[in-house]
C-alpha positions in Angstrom: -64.4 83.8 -148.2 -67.7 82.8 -149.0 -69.4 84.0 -145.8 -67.4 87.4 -146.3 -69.0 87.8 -149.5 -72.8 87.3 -148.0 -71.6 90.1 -145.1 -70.7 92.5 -147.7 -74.1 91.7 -149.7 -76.5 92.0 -146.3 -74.2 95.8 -145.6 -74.8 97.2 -149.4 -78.7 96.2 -149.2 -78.8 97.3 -145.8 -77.1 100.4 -147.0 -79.1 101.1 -149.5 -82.7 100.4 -148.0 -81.6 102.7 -145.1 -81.3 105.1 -148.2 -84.5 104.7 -149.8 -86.3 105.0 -146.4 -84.5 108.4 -146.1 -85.1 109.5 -149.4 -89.1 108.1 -149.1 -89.3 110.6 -146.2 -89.0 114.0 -149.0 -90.3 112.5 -152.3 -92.3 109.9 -153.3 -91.3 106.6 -154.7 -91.7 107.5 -158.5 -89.2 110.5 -157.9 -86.7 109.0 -156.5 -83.4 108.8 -158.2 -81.1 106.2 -159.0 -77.7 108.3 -158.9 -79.3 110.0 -155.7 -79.8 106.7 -153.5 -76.6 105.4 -154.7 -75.0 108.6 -153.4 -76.9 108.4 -150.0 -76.0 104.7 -149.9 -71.9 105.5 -150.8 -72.4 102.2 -153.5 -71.9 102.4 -157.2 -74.3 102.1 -159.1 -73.2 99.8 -161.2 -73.6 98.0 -157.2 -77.1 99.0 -157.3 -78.1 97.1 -160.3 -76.3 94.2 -159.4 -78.9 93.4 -156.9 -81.9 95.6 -158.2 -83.4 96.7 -161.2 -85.5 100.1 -160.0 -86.3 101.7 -156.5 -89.7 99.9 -156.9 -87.6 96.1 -156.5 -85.8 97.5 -153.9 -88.9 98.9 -152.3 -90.5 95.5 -152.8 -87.5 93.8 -151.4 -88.1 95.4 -148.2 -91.8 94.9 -148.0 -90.8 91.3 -148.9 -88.4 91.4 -145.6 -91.4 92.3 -143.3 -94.0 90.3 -144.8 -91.6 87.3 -144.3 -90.9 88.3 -141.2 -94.4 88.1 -140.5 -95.0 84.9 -141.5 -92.3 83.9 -139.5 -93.8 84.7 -136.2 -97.0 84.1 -136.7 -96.1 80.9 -137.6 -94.0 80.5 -135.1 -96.1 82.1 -132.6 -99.9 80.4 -134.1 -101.0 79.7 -130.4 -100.6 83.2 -129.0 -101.8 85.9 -131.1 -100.5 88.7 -128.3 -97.7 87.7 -129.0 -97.4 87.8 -132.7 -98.8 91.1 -132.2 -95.9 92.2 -129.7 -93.2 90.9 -132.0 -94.8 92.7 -135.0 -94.9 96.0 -133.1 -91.4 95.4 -132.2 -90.2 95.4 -135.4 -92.2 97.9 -136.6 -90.9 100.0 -133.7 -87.2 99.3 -134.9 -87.4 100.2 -138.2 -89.6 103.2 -137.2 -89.3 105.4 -140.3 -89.7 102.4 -143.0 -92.8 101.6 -140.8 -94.5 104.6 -140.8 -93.8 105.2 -144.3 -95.3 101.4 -145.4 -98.3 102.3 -143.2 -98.7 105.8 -144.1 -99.2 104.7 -147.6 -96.5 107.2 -148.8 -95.0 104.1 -150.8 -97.0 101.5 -151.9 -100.7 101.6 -151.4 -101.5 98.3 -152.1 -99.0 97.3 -149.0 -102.5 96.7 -147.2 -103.7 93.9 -150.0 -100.3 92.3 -149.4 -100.3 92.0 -146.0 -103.7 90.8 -145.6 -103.9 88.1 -148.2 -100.9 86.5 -146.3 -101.6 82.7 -146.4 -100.5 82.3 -142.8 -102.3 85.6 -141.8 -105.5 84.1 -143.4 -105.0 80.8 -142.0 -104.7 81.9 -138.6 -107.3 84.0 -139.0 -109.4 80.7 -140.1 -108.4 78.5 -137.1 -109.0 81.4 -134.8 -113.1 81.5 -136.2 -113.4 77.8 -136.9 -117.0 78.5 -134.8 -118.4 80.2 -137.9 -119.5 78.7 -139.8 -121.3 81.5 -142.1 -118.4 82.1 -144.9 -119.6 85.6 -145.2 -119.1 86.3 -141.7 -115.9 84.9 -141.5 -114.5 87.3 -144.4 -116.2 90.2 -142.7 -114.7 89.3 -139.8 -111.6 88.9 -140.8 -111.5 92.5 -142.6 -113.1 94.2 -139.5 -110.1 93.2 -137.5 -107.5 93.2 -139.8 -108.2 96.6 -140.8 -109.3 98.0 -137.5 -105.8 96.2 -136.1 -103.9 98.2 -138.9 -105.5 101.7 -138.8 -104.4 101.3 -134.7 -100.9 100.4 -135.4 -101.0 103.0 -137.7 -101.9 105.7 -135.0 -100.0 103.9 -132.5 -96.5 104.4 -134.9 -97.0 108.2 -135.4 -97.4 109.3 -131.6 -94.5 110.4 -130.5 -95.5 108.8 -127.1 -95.7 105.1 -127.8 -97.3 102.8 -125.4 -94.6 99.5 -125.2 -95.1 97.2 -128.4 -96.2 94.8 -124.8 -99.0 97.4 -124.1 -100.8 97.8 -127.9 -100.5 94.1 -128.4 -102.1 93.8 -124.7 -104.8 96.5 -126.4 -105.6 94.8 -129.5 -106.3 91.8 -127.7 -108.4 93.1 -125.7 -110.5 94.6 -128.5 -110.0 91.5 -130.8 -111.4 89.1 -127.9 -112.9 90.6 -125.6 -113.5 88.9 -121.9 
């Protein structure tokens, strides 16, 4: 019963993220309504505030799903930077809309600060420039690719003519180290 429960749970967030990433494509987070996502969604919303307070929780409960994801894989993935890259762009490029919208800054613009001051981002980031040993030049370093890695992925997400999340992660590298 239990396990039915959690299904129904995942489906009603799903639901209603789906819903906010629709609605976030015409208005902005601060005008979107309550009654109007639950409509889109088909929930209650007495269902609504059972799992969120405002659009901005749910809107941070999605951010909080990629960042995690994130720290997943580049954990997982510490000794191959490509491919924490690749796996990144892949998810990016299946939740195409909520990624262009996160990146586009249409909803939260201080997604960049959050993503970047990732522990495991920053300690990878660390163990990849363990050579320097100027602590100005690391943190320069650090933002010159972080930031120069995000304004590509944002380009890269609003062609319409994608290169393979295989092909950009093969690009970054290439300008990240190159040989």
């Amino acid at each position: 019963m239990e396990s039915r429960e959690d299904r129904r749970v995942s489906m009603t967030r799903k639901m209603l993220k789906d819903a906010l990433t629709d609605m976030l494509r015409e208005t902005d987070i601060y005008h979107v309504s309550i009654r109007e996502l639950c409509r889109r969604a088909d929930v209650n919303r007495s269902t609504f505030y059972k799992h969120y307070g405002s659009q901005f929780d749910l809107l941070a409960d999605m951010e909080k799903d990629l960042l995690d994801f994130l720290a997943r894989t580049i954990t997982e993935h510490a000794a191959n930077p490509e491919r924490i890259i690749e796996t990144a762009c892949r998810y990016l490029e299946d939740h195409l809309e909520f990624g262009r919208l996160i990146l586009n800054n249409n909803m939260d613009p201080l997604f960049p600060q959050k993503l970047f001051s990732m522990t495991a981002l920053r300690e990878l980031a660390a163990e990849n420039s363990a050579e320097m040993h100027d602590e100005a030049m690391m943190e320069y370093s650090f933002n010159f690719v972080t930031y120069g890695a995000f304004r590509i992925l944002y380009i890269w997400l609003n062609k319409d003519q994608r290169e393979s999340p295989e092909q950009i992660a093969r690009l970054l590298m290439q300008m990240i180290r190159p040989e």
